[in-house]
C-alpha positions as CSV (number, residue, x, y, z in Angstrom):
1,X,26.3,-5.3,14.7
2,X,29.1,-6.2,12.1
3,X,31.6,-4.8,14.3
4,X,30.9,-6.9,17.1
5,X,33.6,-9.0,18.4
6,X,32.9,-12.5,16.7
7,X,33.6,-13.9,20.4
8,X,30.9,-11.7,21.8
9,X,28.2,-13.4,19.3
10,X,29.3,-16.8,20.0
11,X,29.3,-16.8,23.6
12,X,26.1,-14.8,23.4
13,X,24.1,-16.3,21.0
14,X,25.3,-19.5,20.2
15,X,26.4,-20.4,23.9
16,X,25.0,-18.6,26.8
17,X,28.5,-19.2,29.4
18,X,29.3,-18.2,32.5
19,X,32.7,-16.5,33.2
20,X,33.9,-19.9,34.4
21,X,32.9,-21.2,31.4
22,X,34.0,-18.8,29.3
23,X,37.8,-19.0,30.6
24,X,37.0,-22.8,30.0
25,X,36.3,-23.0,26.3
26,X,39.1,-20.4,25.7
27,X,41.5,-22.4,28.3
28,X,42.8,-19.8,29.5
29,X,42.1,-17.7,33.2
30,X,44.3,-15.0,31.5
31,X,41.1,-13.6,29.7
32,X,39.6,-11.0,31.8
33,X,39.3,-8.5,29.2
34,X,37.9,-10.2,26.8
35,X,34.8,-11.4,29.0
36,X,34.6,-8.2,29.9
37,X,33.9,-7.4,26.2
38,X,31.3,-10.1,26.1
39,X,29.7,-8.6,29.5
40,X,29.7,-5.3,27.9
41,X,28.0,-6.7,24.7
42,X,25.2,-8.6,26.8
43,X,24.5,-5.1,28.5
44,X,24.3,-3.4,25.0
45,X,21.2,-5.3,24.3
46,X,19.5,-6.4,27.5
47,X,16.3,-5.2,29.0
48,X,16.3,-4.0,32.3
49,X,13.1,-4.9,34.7
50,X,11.6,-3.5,37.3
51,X,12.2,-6.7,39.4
52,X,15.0,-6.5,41.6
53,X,17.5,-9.0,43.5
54,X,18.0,-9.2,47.3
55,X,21.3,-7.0,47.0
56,X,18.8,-4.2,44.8
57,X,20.3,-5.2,41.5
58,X,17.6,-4.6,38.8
59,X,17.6,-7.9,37.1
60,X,18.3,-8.1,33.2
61,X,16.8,-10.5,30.2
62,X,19.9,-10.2,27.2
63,X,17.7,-9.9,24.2
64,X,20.3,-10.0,20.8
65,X,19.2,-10.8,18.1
66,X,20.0,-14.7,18.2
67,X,18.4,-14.8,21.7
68,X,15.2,-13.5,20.7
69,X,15.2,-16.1,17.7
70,X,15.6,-18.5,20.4
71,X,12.7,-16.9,22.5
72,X,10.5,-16.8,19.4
73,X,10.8,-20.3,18.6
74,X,10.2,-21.6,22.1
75,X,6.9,-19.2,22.0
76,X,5.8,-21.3,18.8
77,X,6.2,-24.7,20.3
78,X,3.9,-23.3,23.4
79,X,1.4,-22.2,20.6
80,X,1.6,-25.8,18.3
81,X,1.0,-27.5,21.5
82,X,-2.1,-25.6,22.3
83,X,-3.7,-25.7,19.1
84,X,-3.1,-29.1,18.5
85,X,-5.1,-29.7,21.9
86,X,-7.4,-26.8,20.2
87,X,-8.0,-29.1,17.3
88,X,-9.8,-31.9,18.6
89,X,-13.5,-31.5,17.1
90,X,-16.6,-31.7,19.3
91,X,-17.4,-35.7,18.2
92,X,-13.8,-35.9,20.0
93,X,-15.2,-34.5,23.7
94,X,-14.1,-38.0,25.4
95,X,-10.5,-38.0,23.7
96,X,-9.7,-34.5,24.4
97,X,-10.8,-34.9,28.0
98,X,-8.2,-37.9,27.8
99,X,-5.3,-35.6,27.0
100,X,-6.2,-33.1,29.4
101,X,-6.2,-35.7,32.2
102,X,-2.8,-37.1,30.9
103,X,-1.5,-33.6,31.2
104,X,-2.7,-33.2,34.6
105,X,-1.2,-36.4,35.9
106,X,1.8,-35.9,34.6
107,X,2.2,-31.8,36.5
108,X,0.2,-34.1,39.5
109,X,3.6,-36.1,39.8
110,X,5.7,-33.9,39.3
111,X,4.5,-31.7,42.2
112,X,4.5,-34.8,44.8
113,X,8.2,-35.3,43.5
114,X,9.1,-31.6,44.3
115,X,7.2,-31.8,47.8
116,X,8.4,-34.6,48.1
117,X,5.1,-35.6,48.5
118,X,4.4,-39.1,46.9
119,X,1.2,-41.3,46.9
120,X,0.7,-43.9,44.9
121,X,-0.5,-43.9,41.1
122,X,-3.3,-45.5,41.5
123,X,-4.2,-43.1,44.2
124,X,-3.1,-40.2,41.9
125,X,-5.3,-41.3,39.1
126,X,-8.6,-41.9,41.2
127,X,-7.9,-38.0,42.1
128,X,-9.3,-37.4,38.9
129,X,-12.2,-39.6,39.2
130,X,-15.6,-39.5,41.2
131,X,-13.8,-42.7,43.2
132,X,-11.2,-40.6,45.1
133,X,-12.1,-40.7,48.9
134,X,-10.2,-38.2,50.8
135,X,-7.8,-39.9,53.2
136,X,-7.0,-37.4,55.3
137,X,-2.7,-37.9,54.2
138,X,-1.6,-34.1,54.6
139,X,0.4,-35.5,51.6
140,X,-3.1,-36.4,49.8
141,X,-4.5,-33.0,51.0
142,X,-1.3,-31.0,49.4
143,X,-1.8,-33.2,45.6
144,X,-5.5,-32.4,45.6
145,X,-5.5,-28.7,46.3
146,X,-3.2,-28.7,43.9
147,X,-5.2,-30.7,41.6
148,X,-7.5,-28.2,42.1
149,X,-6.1,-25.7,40.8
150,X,-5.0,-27.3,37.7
151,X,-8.1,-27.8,37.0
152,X,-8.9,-23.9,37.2
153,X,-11.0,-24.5,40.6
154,X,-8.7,-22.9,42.8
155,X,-6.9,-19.6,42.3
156,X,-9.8,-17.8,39.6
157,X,-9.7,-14.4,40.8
158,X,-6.4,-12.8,40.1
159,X,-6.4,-9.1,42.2
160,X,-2.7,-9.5,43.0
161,X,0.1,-12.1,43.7
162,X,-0.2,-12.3,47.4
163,X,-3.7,-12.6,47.0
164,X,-3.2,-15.4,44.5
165,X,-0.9,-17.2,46.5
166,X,-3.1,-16.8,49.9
167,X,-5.5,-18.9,48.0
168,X,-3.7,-21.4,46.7
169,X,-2.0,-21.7,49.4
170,X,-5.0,-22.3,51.5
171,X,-6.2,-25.2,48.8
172,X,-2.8,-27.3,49.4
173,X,-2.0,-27.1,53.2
174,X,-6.1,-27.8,53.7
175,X,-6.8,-24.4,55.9
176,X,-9.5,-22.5,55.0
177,X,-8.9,-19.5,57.1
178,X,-5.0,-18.1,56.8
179,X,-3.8,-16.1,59.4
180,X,-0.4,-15.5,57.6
181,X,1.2,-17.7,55.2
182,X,4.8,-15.4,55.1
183,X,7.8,-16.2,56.4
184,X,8.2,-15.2,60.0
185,X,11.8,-16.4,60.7
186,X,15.1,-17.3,58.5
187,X,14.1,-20.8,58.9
188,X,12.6,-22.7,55.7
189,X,10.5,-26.0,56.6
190,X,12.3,-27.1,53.9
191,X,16.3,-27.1,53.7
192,X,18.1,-24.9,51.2
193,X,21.5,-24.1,49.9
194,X,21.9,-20.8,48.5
195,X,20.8,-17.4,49.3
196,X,17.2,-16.5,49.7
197,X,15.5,-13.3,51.8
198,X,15.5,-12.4,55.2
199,X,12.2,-12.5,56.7
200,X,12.2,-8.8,57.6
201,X,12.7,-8.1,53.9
202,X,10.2,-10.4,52.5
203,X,7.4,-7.8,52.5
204,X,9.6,-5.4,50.3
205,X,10.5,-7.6,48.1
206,X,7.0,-9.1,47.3
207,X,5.6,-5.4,46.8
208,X,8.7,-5.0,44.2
209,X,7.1,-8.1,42.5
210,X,3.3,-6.9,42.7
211,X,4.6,-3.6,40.9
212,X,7.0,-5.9,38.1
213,X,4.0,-8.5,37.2
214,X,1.3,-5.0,36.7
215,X,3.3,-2.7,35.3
216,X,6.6,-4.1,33.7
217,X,6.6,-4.2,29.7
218,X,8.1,-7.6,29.1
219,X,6.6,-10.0,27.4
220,X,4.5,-12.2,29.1
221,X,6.3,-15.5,28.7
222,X,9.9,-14.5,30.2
223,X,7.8,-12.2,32.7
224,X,6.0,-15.0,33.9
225,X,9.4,-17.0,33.9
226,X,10.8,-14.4,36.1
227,X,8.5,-14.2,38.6
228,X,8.7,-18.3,39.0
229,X,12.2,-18.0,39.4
230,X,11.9,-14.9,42.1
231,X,9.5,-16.4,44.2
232,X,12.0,-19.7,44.2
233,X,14.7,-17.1,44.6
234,X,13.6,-15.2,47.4
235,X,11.5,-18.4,49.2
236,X,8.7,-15.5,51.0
237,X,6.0,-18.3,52.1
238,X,6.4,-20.6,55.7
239,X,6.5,-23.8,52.8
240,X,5.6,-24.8,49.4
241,X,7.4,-21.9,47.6
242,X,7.9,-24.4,44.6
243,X,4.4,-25.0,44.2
244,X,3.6,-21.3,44.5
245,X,5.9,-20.0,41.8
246,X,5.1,-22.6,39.7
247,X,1.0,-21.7,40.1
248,X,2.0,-17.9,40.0
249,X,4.0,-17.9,36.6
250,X,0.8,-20.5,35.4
251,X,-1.4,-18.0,36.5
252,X,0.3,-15.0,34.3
253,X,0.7,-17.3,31.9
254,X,-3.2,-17.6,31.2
255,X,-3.4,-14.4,30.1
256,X,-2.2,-15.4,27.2
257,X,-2.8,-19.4,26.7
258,X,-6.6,-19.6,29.2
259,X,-6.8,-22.7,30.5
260,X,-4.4,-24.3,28.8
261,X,-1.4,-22.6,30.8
262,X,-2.4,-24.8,33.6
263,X,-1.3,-27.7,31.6
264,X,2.1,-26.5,30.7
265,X,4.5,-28.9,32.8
266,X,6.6,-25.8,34.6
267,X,6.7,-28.3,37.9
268,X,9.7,-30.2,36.5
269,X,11.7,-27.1,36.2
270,X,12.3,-26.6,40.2
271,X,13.3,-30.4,40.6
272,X,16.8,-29.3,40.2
273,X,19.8,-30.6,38.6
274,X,23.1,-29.6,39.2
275,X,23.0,-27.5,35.9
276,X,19.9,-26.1,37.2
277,X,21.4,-25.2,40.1
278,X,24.4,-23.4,38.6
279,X,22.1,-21.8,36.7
280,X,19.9,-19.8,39.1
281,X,23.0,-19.1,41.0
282,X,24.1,-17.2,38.3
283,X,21.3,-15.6,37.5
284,X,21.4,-14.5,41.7
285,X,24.9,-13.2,41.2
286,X,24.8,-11.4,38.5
287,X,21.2,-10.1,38.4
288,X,21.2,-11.7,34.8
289,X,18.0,-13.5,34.2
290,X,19.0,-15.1,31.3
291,X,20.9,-17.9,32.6
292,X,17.8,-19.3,34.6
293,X,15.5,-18.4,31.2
294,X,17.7,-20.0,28.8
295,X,17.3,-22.8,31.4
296,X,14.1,-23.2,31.2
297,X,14.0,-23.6,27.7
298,X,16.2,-26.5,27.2
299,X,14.2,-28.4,30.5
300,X,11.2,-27.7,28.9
301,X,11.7,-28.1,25.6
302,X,11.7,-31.8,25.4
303,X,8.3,-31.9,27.9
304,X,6.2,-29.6,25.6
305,X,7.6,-31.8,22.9
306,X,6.4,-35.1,24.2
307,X,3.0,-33.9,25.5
308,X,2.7,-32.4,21.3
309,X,3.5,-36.0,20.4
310,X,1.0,-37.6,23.0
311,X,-2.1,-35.2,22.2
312,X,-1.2,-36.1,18.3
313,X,-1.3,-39.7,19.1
314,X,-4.9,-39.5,21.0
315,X,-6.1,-37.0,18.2
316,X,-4.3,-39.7,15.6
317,X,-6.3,-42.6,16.9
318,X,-9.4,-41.4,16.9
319,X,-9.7,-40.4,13.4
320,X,-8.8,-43.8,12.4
321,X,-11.7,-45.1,14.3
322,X,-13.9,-42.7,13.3
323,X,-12.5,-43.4,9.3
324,X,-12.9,-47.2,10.1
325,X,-16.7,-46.6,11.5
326,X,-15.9,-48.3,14.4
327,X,-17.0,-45.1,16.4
328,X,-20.6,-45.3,17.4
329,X,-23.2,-42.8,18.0
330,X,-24.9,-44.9,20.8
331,X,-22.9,-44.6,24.5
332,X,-21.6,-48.0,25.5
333,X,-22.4,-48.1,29.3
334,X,-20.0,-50.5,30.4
335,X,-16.3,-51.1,29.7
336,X,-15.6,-54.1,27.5
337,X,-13.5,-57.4,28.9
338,X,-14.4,-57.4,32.3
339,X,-14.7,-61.2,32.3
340,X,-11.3,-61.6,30.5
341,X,-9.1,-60.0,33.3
342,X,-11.3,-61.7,36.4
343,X,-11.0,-65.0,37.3
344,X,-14.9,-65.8,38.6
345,X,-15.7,-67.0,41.6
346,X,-16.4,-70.5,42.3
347,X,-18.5,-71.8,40.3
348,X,-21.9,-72.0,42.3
349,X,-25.5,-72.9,40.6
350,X,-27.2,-70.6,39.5
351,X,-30.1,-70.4,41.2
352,X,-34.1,-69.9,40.3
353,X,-34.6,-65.7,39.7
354,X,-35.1,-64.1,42.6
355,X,-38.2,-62.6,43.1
356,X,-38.2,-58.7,42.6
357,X,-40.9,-58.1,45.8
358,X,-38.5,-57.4,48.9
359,X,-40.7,-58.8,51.4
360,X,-40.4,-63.2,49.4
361,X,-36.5,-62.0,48.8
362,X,-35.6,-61.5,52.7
363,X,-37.4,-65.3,53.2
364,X,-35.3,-66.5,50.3
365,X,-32.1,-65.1,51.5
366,X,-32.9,-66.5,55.2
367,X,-33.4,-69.8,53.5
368,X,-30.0,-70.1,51.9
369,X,-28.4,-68.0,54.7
370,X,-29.2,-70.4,57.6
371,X,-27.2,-73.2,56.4
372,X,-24.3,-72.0,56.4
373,X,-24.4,-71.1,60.3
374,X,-24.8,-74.3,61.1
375,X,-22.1,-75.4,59.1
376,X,-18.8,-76.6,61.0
377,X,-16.8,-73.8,59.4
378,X,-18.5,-70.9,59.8
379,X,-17.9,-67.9,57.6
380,X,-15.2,-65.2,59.7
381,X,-18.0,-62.7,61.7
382,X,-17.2,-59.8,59.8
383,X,-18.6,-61.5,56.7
384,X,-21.8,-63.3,58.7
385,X,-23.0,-60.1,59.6
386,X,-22.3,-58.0,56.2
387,X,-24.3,-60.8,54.4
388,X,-26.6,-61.9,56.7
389,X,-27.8,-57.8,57.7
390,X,-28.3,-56.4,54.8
391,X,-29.7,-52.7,54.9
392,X,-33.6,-53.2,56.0
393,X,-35.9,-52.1,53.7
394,X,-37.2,-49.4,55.7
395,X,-33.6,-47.8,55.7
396,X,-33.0,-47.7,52.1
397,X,-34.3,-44.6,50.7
398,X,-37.2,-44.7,48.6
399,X,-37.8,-43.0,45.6
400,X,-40.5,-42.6,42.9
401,X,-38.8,-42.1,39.8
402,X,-34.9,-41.5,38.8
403,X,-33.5,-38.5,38.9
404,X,-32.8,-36.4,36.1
405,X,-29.2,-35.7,36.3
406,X,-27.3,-34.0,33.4
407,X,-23.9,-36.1,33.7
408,X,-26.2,-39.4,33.4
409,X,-27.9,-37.7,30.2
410,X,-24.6,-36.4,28.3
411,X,-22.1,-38.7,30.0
412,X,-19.0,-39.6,27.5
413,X,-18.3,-42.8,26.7
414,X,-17.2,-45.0,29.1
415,X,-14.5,-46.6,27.1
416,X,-11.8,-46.9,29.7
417,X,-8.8,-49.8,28.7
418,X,-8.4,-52.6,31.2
419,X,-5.2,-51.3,32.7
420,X,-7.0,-48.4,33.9
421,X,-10.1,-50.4,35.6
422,X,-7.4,-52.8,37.5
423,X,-5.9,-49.5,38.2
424,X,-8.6,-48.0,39.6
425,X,-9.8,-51.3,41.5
426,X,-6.3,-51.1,42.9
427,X,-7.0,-47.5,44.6
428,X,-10.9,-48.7,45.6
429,X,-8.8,-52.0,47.4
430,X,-6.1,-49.8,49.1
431,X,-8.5,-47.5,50.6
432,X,-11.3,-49.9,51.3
433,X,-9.9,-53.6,52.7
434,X,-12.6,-54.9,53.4
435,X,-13.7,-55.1,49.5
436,X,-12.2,-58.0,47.5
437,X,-10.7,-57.8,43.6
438,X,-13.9,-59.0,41.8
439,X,-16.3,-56.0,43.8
440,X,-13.3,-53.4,43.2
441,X,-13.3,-53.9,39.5
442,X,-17.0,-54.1,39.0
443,X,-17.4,-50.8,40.9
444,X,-14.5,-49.5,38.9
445,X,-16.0,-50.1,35.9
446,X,-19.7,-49.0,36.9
447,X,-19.4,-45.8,38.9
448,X,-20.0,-43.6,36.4
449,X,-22.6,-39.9,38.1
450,X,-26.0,-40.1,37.8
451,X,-25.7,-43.8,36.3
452,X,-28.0,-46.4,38.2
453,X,-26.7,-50.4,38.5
454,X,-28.3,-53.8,39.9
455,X,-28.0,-56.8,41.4
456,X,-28.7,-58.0,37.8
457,X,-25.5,-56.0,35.8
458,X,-23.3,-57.2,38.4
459,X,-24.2,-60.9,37.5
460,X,-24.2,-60.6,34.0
461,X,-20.9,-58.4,34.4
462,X,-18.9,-60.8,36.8
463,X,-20.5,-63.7,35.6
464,X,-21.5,-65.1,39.5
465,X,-24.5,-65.8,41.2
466,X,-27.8,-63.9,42.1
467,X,-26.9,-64.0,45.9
468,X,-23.0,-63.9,45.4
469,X,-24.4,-60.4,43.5
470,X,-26.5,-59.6,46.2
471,X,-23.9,-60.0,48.5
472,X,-21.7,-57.8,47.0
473,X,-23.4,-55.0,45.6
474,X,-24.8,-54.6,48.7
475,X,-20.9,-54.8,50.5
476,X,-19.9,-51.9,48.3
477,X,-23.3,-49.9,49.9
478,X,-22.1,-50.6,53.1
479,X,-18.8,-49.3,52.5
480,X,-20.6,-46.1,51.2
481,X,-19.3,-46.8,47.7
482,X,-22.8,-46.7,46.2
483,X,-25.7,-45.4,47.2
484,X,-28.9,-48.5,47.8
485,X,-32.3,-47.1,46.4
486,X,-35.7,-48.7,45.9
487,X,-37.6,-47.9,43.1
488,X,-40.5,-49.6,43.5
489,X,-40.1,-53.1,44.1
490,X,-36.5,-52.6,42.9
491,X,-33.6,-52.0,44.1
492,X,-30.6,-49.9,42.4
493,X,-27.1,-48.6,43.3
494,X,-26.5,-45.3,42.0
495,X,-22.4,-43.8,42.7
496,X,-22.4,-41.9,46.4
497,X,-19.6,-38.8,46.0
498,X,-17.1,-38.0,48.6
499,X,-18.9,-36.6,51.5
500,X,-22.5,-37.2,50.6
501,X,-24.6,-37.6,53.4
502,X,-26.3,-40.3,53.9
């Protein structure tokens, strides 16, 4: 090593160039023989892989001793990361769960900027709630497959890649049944500059990366690097290659990290810049890997830095509460402040309580209903007949005691910030019209599983009256929000997932 030429080390170690950029810096195109000394350096201590490019080229990592520094202290920020979401004790279940979701969100919007497949936060967000309703968007469909399998749903068994892929695949183009999901042409759904495999070689070259991902001896992180980059490389699917390189290298990755690979934020790496693109072309021409890997490390170094300092911050704050005692052992059932970020309704008296038998509370509501028909401006139809036809009694499900469900019994929590309830009412208004502010952000306050609500907490909650709180609760049941039960000679609202039956 001490008689390496000094430019070898420094356009090695220090700075990674390219032939063009190493006749830049030394501002001269009259250099040919000393890059070639550099090449010829980089070879001297490179590892050769079993994976190969298009043209057969065995592709290279460059491994000198400054390189692998670099390797090794990229590999200890992945580690800090993960143990500092390791550290959060088992009073801290809610506030962990909060990190996880933030790291989710943000690989969530990255992957509907690289499929250029966007919906809107708030609509992103309910994804990761019991609110989200399935719209039936192909670009909604795509976002929660791949939801799924960041949240380790998807993708469990690992036999081999194409295997893998097949499955994920399957989750974000919303087919259960694949009849091929290859390349069948050299057309790509999705434009492309740059080379990528012919469609009669694809099946070649993914065998060459089944046999590189089992049996090659490099470590696991560039490994898993590679094989993101080859699948992006060599584009073998009919469309989302991004997303399937991306789950493949996460995949790998959780051999090492378990779950928490899935939360690594590899989807910004294919969103390419124009150094990004250089990069991988390189790494194409040359069969030299280590232009794309020395990518990846800058890109991501600043992420994995950021979600360190944001799982701190969450872990930070709640050790001061629980140092100030303001954490309580009790669960607090309802968010805080709903009244403070609602304006009520008009203000109406409050009438005499209601009677709890339903057979007096249907003569009631007929009382103060038929009025208002007679009126000369009557109420729009739509709203007539949601108030005035209620469910019947002898539709709404009776039942002789609650449940016992385990989310109700060891649900965290609920100590959501008002941005994220008008958030959430947000995606409930978007998806349901027909519900107005006030119902949206009492149901996105109170729809926690297994949790049962009255006519009564949305009162109290909204600060309205008994019928305006009739009228509502019972709106959200007919727009199969909740669930209407009678216990009794009560009746409850209990959360009604995605797809229940009725």
């Amino acid at each position: 090593m001490a008689n390496v030429n000094p430019l070898c080390l420094k356009y090695t170690d220090e700075n990674y160039v390219t032939k063009q950029g190493f006749f830049v810096a030394l501002g001269s195109s009259l250099v040919e023989r000393l890059w070639d000394n550099v090449v010829s350096y980089r070879l001297s201590v490179s590892s050769r892989t079993k994976l190969r490019t298009i043209s057969q080229l065995p592709f290279t990592l460059t491994q000198s001793e400054g390189l692998k520094a670099r390797y090794a202290t990229f590999g200890r920020l992945i580690d800090n990361v993960k143990a500092e979401m390791d550290s959060f004790n088992e009073a801290m279940g809610e506030e962990k769960a909060k990190a996880i979701k933030f790291a989710q969100l943000s690989c969530l919007k990255a992957a509907g900027e690289l499929e250029d497949a966007r919906v809107s936060e708030p609509t992103l967000r309910a994804m990761f709630t019991e609110l989200y309703r399935p719209s039936g968007d192909p670009r909604e469909t795509l976002l929660a497959g791949y939801r799924d399998f960041l949240q380790g749903k998807v993708g469990i068994d690992f036999p081999d890649c194409s295997t893998f892929c097949a499955d994920v695949y399957g989750a974000i183009s919303g087919t259960e049944e694949l009849v091929t999901f290859y390349r069948i042409s050299d057309n790509l759904s999705q434009g492309r500059a740059g080379e990528y495999a012919k469609y009669g070689d694809i099946e070649s070259l993914v065998d060459n990366l089944e046999d590189f991902v089992a049996n090659d001896p490099l470590d696991l992180l560039p490994k898993a690097f590679l094989s993101l980059y080859f699948v992006d490389y060599i584009q073998p699917f009919a469309s989302h290659n991004g997303l399937l390189a991306i789950a493949l290298a996460k995949k790998i990755l959780s051999k090492r990290y378990g779950e928490f690979a899935y939360l690594l934020p590899l989807e910004r790496l294919l969103i390419k810049s124009p150094k990004a693109k250089e990069m991988f072309l390189e790494s194409a021409k040359t069969a030299d890997f280590t232009y794309a890997m020395l990518y990846f490390i800058e890109a991501l170094t600043p992420l994995l830095e950021g979600l360190l300092n944001e799982i701190s911050r969450i872990r930070s704050d709640a050790l001061k509460r629980e140092f100030r005692g303001q954490v309580s052992e009790e669960p607090v059932p309802e968010p805080v402040a709903i009244e403070e970020i609602t304006a009520p309704e008009r203000a109406t008296p409050e009438p005499v309580e209601a009677p709890v038998d339903p057979t007096p509370l249907r003569e009631v509501e007929q009382e103060k209903v038929a009025p208002r028909v007679e009126t000369p401006k009557p109420a729009p139809k739509e709203e007539v007949a949601e108030i005035k036809k209620p469910a019947p009694v002898s539709e709404v499900p009776v039942i002789e005691s609650f449940p016992v469900d385990p989310k109700a019994a060891f649900a965290p929590r609920l100590s959501i910030n008002d941005k994220e309830v008008k958030m959430a009412a947000r995606y409930i208004m978007e998806t349901h019209p027909d519900i107005n502010k006030q119902q949206a952000l009492f149901f996105a306050s109170h729809c926690t599983a297994g949790r049962y609500y009255t006519i009564q907490d949305y009162k109290k909650t909204m600060k309205v009256a008994y019928e305006t709180a009739r009228t509502s609760m019972d709106r959200l049941a007919i727009a199969k929000l909740y669930q209407k039960l009678r216990i009794k000679n009560k009746y409850v609202y209990t959360l009604r997932k995605a797809g229940e039956k009725e």
